[in-house]
C-alpha positions in Angstrom: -34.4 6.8 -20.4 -37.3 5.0 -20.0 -35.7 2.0 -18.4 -33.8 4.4 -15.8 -36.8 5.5 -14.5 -38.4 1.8 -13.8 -39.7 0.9 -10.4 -37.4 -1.6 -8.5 -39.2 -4.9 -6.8 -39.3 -2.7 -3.3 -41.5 0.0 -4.6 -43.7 -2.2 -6.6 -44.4 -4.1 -3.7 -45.1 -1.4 -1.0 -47.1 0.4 -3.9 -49.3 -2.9 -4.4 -49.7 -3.6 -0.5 -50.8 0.4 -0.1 -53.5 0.4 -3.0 -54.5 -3.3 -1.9 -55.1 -2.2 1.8 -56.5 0.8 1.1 -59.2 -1.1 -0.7 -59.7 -3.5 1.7 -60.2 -0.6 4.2 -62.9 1.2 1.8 -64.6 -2.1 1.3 -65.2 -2.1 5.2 -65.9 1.4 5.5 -62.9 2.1 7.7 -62.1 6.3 7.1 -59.9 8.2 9.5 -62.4 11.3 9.1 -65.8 12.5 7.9 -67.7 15.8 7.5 -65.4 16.9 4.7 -67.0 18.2 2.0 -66.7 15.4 -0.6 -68.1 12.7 1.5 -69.2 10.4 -1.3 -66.8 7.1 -0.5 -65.4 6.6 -3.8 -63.6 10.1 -3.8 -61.2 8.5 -1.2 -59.7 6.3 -3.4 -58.3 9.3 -6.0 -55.8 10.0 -3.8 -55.1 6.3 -2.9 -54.4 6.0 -6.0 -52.0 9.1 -6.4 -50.5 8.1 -3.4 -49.7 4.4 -4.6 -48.3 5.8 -7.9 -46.0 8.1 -5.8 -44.9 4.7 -4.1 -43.4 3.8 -7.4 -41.0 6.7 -7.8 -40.1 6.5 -4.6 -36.5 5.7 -5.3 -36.0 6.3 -9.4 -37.3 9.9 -8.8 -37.6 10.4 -4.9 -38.5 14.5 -5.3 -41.4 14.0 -7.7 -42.9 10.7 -5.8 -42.8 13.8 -2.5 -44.4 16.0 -4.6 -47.1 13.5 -5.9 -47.6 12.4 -2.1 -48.0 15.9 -0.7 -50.4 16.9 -3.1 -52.2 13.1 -2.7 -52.0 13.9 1.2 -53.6 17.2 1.2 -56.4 16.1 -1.2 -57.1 13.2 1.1 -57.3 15.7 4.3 -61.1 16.7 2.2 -62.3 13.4 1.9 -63.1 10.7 4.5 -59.7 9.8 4.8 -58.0 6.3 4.2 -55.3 5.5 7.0 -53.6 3.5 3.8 -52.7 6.5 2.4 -51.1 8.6 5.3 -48.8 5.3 6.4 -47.7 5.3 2.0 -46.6 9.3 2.4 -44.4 8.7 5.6 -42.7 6.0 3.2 -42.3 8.1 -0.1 -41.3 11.2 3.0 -38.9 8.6 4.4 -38.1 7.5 0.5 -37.4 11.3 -0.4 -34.7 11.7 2.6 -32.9 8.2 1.7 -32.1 8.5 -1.7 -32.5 12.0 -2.4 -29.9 14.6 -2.9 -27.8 15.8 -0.4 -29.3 19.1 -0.2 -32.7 17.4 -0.5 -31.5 15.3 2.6 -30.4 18.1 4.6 -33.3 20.3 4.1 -36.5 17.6 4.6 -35.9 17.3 8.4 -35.9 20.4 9.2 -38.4 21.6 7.2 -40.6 19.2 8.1 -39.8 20.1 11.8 -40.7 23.4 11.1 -44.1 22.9 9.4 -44.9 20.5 12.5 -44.3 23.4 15.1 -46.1 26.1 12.9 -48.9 24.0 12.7 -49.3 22.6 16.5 -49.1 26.7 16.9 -51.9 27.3 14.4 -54.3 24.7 15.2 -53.6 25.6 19.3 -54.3 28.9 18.0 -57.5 28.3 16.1 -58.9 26.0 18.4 -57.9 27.4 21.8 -57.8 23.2 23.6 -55.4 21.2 24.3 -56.5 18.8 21.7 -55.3 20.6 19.2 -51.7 19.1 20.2 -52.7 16.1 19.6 -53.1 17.2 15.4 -49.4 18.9 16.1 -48.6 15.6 17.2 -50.0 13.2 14.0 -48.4 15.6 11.6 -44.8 15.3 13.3 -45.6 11.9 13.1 -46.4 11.9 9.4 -43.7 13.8 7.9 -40.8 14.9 11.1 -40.6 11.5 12.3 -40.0 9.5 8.4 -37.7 12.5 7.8 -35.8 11.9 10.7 -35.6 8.3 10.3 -34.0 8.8 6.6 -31.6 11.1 7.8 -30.6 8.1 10.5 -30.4 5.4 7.9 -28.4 7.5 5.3 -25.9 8.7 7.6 -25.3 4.8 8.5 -24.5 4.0 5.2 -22.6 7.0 4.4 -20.3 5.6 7.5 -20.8 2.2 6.1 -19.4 3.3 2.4 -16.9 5.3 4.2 -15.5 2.4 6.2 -15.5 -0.1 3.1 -13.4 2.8 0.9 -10.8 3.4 3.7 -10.8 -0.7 4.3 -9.9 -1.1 0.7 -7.9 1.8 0.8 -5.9 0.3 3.6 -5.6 -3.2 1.8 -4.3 -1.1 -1.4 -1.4 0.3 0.7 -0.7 -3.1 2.3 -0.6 -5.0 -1.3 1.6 -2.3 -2.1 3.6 -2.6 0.8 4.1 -6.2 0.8 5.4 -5.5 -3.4 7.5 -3.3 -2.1 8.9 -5.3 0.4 8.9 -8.0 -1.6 11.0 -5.9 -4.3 13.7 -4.3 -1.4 14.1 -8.3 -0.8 14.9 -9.4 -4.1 16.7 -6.7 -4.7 19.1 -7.3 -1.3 19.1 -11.5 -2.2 20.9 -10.2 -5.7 23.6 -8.4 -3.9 23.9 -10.9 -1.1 24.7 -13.5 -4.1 26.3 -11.2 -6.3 28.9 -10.6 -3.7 29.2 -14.0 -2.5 29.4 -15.4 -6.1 30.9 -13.1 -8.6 34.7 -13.3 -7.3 34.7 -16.8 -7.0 33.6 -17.2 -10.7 35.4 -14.4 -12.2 38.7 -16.1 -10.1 37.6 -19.5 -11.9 37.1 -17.7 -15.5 40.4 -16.2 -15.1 42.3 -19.0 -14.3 40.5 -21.8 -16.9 41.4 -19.3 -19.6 45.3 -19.0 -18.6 45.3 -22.8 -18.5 43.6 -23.2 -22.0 45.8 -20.5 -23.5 49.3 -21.4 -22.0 50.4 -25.3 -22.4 52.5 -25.6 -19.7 51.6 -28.6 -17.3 52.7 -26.8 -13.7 50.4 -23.5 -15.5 47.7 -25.5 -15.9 48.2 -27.3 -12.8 48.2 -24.4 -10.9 45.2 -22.6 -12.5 43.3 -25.8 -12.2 44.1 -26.0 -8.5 43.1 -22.0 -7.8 40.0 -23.3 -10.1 38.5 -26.2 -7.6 39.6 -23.5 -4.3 37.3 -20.8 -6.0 34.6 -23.7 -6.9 34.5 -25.3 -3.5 34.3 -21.8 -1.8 31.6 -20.8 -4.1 29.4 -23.6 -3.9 29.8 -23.5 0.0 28.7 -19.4 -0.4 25.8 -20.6 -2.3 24.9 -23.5 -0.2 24.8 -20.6 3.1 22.5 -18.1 1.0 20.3 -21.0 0.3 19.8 -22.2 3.7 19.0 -18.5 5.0 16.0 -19.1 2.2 14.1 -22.3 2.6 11.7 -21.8 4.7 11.0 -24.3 7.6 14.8 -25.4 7.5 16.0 -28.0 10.2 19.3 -26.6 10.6 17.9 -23.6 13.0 21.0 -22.3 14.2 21.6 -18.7 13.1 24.5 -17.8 10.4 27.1 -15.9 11.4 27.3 -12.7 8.4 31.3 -12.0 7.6 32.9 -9.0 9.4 35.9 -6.9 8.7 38.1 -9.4 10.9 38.1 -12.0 8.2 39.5 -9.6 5.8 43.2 -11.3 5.8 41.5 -14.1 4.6 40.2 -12.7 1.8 43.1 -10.4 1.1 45.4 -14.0 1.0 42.5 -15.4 -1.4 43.1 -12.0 -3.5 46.4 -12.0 -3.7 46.5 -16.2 -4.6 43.7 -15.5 -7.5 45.5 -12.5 -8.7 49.0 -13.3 -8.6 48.9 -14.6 -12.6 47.7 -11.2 -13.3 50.3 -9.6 -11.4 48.4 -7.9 -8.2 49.8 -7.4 -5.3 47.2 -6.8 -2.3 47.7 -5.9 1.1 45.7 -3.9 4.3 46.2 -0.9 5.5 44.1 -0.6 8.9 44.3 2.6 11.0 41.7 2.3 13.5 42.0 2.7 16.9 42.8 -1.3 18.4 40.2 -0.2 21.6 37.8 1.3 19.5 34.3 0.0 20.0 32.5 -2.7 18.1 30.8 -2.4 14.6 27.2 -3.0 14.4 26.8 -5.8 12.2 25.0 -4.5 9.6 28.5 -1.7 9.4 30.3 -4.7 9.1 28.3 -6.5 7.0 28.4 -3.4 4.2 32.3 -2.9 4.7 33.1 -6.1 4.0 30.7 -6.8 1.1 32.4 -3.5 -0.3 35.9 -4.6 0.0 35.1 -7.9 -1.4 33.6 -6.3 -4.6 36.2 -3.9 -5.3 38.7 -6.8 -4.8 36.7 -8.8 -7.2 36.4 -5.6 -9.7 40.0 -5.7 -9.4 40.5 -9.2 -9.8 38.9 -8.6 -13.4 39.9 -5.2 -14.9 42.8 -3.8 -13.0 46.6 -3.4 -14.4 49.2 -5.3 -12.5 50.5 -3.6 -9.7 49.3 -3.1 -6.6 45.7 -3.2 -4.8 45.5 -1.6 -0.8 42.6 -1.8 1.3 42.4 0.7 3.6 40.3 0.9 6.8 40.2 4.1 9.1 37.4 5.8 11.7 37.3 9.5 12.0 35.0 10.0 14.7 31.0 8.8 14.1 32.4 7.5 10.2 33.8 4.3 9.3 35.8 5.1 6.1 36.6 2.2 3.6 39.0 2.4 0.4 40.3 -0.2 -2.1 42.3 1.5 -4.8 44.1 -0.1 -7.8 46.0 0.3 -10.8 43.8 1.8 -13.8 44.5 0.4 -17.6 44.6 -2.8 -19.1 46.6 -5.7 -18.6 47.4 -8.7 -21.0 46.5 -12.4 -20.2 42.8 -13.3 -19.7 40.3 -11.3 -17.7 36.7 -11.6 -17.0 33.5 -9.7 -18.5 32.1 -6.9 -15.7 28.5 -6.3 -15.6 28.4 -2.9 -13.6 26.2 -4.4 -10.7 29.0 -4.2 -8.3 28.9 -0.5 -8.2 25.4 -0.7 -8.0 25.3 -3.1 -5.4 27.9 -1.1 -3.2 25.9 2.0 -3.6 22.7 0.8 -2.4 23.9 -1.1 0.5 25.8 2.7 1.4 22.7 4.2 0.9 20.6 2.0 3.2 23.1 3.2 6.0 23.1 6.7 5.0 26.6 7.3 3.9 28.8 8.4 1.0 29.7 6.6 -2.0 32.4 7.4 -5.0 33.8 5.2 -7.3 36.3 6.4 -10.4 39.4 6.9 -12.1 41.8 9.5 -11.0 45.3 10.7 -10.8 48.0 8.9 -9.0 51.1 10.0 -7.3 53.5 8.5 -9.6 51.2 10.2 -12.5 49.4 7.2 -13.7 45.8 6.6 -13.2 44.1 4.5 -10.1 40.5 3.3 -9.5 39.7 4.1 -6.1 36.5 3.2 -4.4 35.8 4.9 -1.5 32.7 4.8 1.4 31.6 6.1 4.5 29.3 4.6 6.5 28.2 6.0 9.5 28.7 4.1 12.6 25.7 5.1 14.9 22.7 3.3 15.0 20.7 6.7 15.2 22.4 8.1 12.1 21.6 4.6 10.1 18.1 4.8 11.0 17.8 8.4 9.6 
């Protein structure tokens, strides 16, 4: 407690400089009044000294330094006066406004405004000349003026905090925005290789494990032949998503995102993989021939879809057959890959569920629908259809 209410440096010095001038005044007989009814020199240095302790709590207990200072004021109005002491009170007034309360902030001005009026009107009263303003004047001087001034500096750093909280406010939402971006990016470079990656592979895993388990030389010939297609593809795949990456690249010539017209490509790289496992894959396109174009990002999420439900069914559907079926119905781009539901023997490959995952979230970034499950067929065995539409207005993708 005691340490709480311990001068700082600033109020120790103004205190010092106060009691020290005031001395040095007394010592050469400079008083700001005399007539008063304790005359004797001495009695001017009392409230000197009240008024340099005041100086002290200026800041650790700003209401009771005012208090001390008022009543050190007062008492100094009945001796001869020491100019020391009325410059400390318009510091401890000042002092009071600063770093008092609020309320204590609020009120000091005016009141002191107030006491400054009634008192030009008394002494104008009393006196009946126009030198009485002149007293109206000092007192404003002594208490309305410091008031004021504290109210000035206060609201200044008020502004001052404010602007610091609201600039680290603002840098809090931009390191949260830049984690956030940063997260939406990693998040869209896993699908991006996912996609890219995962048929290739699973083709490869498929293939090495019908050549290990069957020893036939023109099996293991052909597997190992689908094998280095799949490899060669994949590490070109790879090699593209890595140059979109490095940063500061030489090769600045923009790379050109797959569209739905390359779709008989990968339907013929499908149906080559797949064949072992007996699929069958084939396009069924219904749109309009004069229809207008895509926007590439449509594109983009179409044909990513179609190329993970034909990897999806590359490693878990039955043998029989897999259709990929485009169609537009006004504003909506609907796509659908559906495939036989079971099990099939010979090898597959493990699924790790971010497909589906991947295909939703790039559907939800255009605001579409997405569905994905088992369901009846119309020769009564089950099919896994996966179905999407993306709207096909920029407006409508933005919302």
């Amino acid at each position: 407690m005691l340490t709480s209410i311990r001068p700082d440096r600033d109020a120790v010095v103004l205190a010092v400089s106060g009691l020290l001038g005031g001395l040095l005044l007394w010592l050469l007989g400079l008083h700001t009044q005399g007539g008063h009814p304790f005359s004797a020199p001495w009695v001017t240095l009392v409230p000197l000294t009240a008024m340099a302790a005041a100086e002290l709590l200026r800041r650790n207990a700003p209401r009771t330094a005012l208090t001390v200072g008022a009543l050190a004021l007062v008492a100094d109005q009945f001796t001869r006066g020491s100019l020391a002491t009325i410059l400390m009170f318009t510091d401890v007034m000042y002092a009071a406004v600063l770093y008092g309360t609020p309320a204590a902030s609020r009120r000091l001005p005016v009141a002191t405004l107030l006491v400054t009026v009634a008192s030009t009107i008394g002494f104008l009263a009393w006196f009946r000349k126009p030198e009485a303003l002149l007293i109206g004047l000092v007192i404003g001087l002594v208490s309305f003026i410091p008031a004021l001034t504290g109210v000035s500096v206060r609201s200044h750093r008020t502004a001052a905090e404010a602007a610091r909280l609201a600039a680290a406010q603002t840098a809090r939402l931009a390191e949260m925005d830049r984690t956030q971006a940063v997260i939406a990016e990693r998040a869209r470079m896993a699908r991006e290789l996912h996609d890219m990656v995962a048929g290739h592979l699973s083709a490869v895993a498929i293939h090495s494990t019908a050549a290990l388990s069957i020893d036939e030389p023109e099996t293991s010939r052909n597997a190992l032949k689908v094998i280095r297609e799949n490899s060669v593809e994949g590490l070109a795949e790879m090699r593209r998503l890595i140059g979109l990456l490095r940063e500061g690249g030489q090769d600045d010539a923009p790379v050109a995102a797959p569209t739905l017209a390359a779709l008989d490509t990968l339907i013929e790289q499908t149906n080559a993989n797949g064949a072992s496992g007996g699929l069958v894959c084939t396009l069924e396109d219904t749109r309009d021939p004069g229809a207008d174009a895509l926007p590439t990002p449509v594109e983009l999420a179409a044909y990513r879809i179609v190329q993970e439900s034909l990897t999806n069914a590359l490693k878990h559907a039955a043998p029989g057959p897999v259709v990929v079926r485009l169609g537009r119905a006004g504003e909506l781009l609907t796509v659908e890959v559906t495939s036989v539901f079971g099990s099939r023997t010979g090898p597959t490959a493990p699924g790790s569920g971010a497909g589906l995952v991947g295909m939703r979230e790039r559907v939800a970034l255009l605001g579409g629908a997405f569905g994905a499950g088992a369901e009846p067929g119309r020769d009564g065995a089950k099919i896994w259809r996966v179905r999407a539409e993306l709207p096909v207005r920029e407006r409508e993708m933005r919302e």
